[in-house]
N, C-alpha and C positions, 0 to 999 in steps of 0.2 A: 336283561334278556327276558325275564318273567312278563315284564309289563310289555314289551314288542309281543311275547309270543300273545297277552291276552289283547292286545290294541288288533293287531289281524288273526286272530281270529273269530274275535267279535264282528271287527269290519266287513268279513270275509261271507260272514255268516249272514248279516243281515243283507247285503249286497246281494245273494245269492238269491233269499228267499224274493226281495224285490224285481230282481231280473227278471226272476222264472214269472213271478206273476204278469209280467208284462208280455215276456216272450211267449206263452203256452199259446195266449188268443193272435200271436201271430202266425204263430206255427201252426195253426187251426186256420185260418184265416188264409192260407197259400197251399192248404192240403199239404202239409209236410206231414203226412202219418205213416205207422207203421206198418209194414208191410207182412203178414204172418206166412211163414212156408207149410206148405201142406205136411212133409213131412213132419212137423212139431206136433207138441202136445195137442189133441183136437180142442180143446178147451180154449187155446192162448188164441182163438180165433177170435173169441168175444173182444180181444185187445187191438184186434185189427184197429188203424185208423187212430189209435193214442198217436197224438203228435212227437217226435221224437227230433234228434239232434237238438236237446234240455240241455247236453255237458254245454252249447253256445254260451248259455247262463251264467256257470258258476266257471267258465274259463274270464270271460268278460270280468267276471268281478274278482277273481282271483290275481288278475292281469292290473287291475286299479291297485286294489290294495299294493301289490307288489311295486307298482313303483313310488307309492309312495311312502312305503318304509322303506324302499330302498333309498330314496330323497333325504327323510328323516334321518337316515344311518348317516350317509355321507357330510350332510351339514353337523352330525354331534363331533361328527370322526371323518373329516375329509381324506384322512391316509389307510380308512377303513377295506380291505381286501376283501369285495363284494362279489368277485369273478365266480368262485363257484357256486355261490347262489344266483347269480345271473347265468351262466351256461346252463344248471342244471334244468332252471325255471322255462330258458330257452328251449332245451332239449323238450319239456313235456309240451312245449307248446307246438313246438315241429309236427308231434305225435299226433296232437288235435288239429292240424291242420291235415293230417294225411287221412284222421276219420272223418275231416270235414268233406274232405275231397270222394272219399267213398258213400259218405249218407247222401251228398251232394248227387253223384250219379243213380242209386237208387232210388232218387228222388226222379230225375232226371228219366232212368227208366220204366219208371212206374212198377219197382219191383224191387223183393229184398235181396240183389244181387246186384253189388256195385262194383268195385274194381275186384280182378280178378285176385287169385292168394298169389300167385306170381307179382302180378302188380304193387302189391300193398308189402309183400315180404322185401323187395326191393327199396321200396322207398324208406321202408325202418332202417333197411340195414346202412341206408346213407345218412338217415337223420343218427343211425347210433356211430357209425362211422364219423362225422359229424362233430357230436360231442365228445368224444374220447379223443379226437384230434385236439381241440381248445383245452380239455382238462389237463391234458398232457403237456399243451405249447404254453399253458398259465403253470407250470410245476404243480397240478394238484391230483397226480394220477402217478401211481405207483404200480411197477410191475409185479411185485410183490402180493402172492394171493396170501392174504389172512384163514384161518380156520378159526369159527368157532368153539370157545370150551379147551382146547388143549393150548392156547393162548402163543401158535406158531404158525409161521408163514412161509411159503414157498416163491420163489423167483423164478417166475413162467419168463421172464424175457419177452422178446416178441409175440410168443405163443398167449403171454394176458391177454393181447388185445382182440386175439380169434375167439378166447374165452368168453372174454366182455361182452363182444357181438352179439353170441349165444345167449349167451345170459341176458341180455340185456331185450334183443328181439321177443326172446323167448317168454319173460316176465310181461312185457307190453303186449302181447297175445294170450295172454294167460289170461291178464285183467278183462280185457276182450269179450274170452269166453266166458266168466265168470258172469256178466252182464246177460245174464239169461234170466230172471225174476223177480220181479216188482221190489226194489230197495239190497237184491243180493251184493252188487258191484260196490256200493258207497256204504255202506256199511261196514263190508270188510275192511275196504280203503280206510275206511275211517276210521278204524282200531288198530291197523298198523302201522299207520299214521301216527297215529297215539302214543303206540310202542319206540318211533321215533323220537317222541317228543321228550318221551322221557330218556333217551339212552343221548338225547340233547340237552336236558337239563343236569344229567349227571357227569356230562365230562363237558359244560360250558361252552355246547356247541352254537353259536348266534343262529348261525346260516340255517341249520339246519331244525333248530327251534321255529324259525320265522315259516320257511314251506312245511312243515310238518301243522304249522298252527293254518296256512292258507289252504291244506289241505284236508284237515278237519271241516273247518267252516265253510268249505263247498261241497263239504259232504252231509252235512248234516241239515246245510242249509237246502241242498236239492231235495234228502228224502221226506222235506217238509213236502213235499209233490210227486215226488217217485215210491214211496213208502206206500206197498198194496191196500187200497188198490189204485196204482200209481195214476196219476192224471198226465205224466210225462214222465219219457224216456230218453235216456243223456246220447244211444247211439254210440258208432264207433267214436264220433267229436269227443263224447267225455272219457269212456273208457279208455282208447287212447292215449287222453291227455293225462288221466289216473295215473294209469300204465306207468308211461313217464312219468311218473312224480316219484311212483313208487319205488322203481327201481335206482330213479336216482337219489334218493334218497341213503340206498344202500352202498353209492357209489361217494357220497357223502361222507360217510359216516369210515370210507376204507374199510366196509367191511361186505363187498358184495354178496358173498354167501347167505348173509344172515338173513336175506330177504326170500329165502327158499325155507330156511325156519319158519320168519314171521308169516308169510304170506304161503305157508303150507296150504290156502284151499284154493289159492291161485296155481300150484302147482299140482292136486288132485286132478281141477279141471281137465287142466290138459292132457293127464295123461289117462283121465278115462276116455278124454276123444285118441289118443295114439292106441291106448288099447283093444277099445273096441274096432278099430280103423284093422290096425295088425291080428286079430281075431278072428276078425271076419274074411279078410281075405285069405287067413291060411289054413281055416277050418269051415268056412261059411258060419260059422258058428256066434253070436254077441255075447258078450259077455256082460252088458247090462240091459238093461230095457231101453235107455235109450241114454244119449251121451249130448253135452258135458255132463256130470256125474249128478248133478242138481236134477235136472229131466230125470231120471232113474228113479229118487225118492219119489219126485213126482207123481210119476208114475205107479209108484210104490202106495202111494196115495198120502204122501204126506202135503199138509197146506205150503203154499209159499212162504206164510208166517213161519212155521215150524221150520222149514226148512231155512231161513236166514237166520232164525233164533237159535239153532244148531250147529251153524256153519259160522256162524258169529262167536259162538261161545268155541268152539274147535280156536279159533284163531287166536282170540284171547289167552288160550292156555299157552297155545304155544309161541305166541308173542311174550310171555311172564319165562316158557324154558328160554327161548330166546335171549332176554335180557339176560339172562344168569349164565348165560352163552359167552358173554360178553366183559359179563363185571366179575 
């Protein structure tokens, strides 16, 4: 298990950094850049026109490597039980097809507004719909919700899979949002990611080793290019596709929850855009300077650097309670 997770994620890794360097002067090359809304920070203007939809990159290579340790597996161990690392890997790729489909229309209309949040909330809720049908029709989805730390679980019945949905849409928007400043989205990813890898190396998880290691090395290998001040930006295509990994990861490992632990600033995000949202409409009043919660420090005047160096290290701690969450 050791040596698969380090064969993809070395693969993974170099595979990325190569991609992006081919892809960027394409992506430059058909004006695929980004589009800056006036509402943002006035600064992120100078970003205008970075090429974006980069996650193409390290899905493409993430998508190699994967099948061919999935090849690998099957020839050491042909009765090898590969289902849920093939639906999971499936489900993030659905995700990166529905960012592909929305950078694609932004593209398309010359502006950063592509499918509408009705549109794109719909199409998750079938990609998550989707996989929780397969995990379930393969016996690898349990109704049973786990709690962190008190080491006991509850029997939603029917009512898990309304849960799931939630959870599951909710986390792949999250990542989303997160993707607001040079190297913040692959970063975190990439340390929760980590947090995977090890709660796979302690209970002898394959499946979960191997996407936690293709997950790492698409992230580390993009922020060789995304890392401020970014030369490419992954787009809803990567974030998305992150999204997905992330959460299923959590769905991996039977323990949904724990990805609202690990991935605490994936869940900050969001709810300083619901807070401010609900704020403002019932006071006129914001309650930050400006939302997801990243723009705020921003604003606040901290660097992009500091602010991923902060938000990185938040997630780390609480990917370390996390595990302890767990074991």
């Amino acid at each position: 298990m050791y040596l698969y997770f380090i064969i993809a994620f070395v693969a993974t890794l170099v595979l990325t950094v190569i991609a992006e360097r081919i892809l960027i002067p394409i992506l430059k090359s058909v004006k695929m850049g980004q589009k800056i809304l006036d509402i943002g920070p006035r600064w992120h203007k100078s970003k205008e026109g970075t090429p974006t939809m980069g996650g193409l990159g390290f899905i493409i290579s993430a998508t190699v490597v994967f099948i061919v340790m999935l090849v690998i597996i099957l020839v050491r161990n042909e009765n090898a039980n590969v289902w849920r690392l093939c639906i999971t890997f499936g489900f993030a790729l659905l995700c990166g097809a529905i960012g592909f489909i929305d950078d694609y229309a932004k593209f398309f209309k010359k502006q950063n507004e592509g499918l509408s949040a009705g549109q794109k909330y719909l199409l998750q809720l079938i990609a998550a719909g989707i996989y929780l049908f397969f995990m379930s029709w393969k016996g690898n989805l349990t109704t049973v919700l786990y709690f962190p730390f008190i080491d006991s679980g509850l029997d939603l019945g029917i009512f898990y899979y309304v849960f799931a949905v939630i959870l599951i849409t909710g986390v792949v928007n999250s990542v989303n949002l997160t993707d607001g400043i040079d190297g913040l989205a692959a970063s975190i990813t990439a340390i929760v990611s980590a947090f995977f890898a090890v709660i796979a190396f302690t209970y002898s998880l394959e499946d979960t080793a191997i996407l936690s290691a293709l997950t790492i090395g698409s992230c580390v290998g993009f922020l060789v290019y995304n890392f401020y001040p970014a030369r490419v930006f992954m787009g809803d295509t990567g974030s998305l596709f992150l999204g997905g990994i992330a959460v299923g990861l959590a769905f991996l490992i039977n323990q949904p929850l724990i990805i609202v632990i690990a991935g605490i600033v994936y869940i900050l995000e969001t709810l300083s855009v619901m807070l401010q949202v609900a704020s403002f409409k019932l006071t006129g009043k914001r309650i930050f300077k400006m939302s997801p919660i990243h723009h705020h420090f921003e604003m606040c005047g901290w660097s992009e650097l500091k602010i991923v160096g902060v938000f990185s290290l938040v997630t780390a701690i609480f990917s370390f309670i996390a595990y302890w969450g767990l074991v």
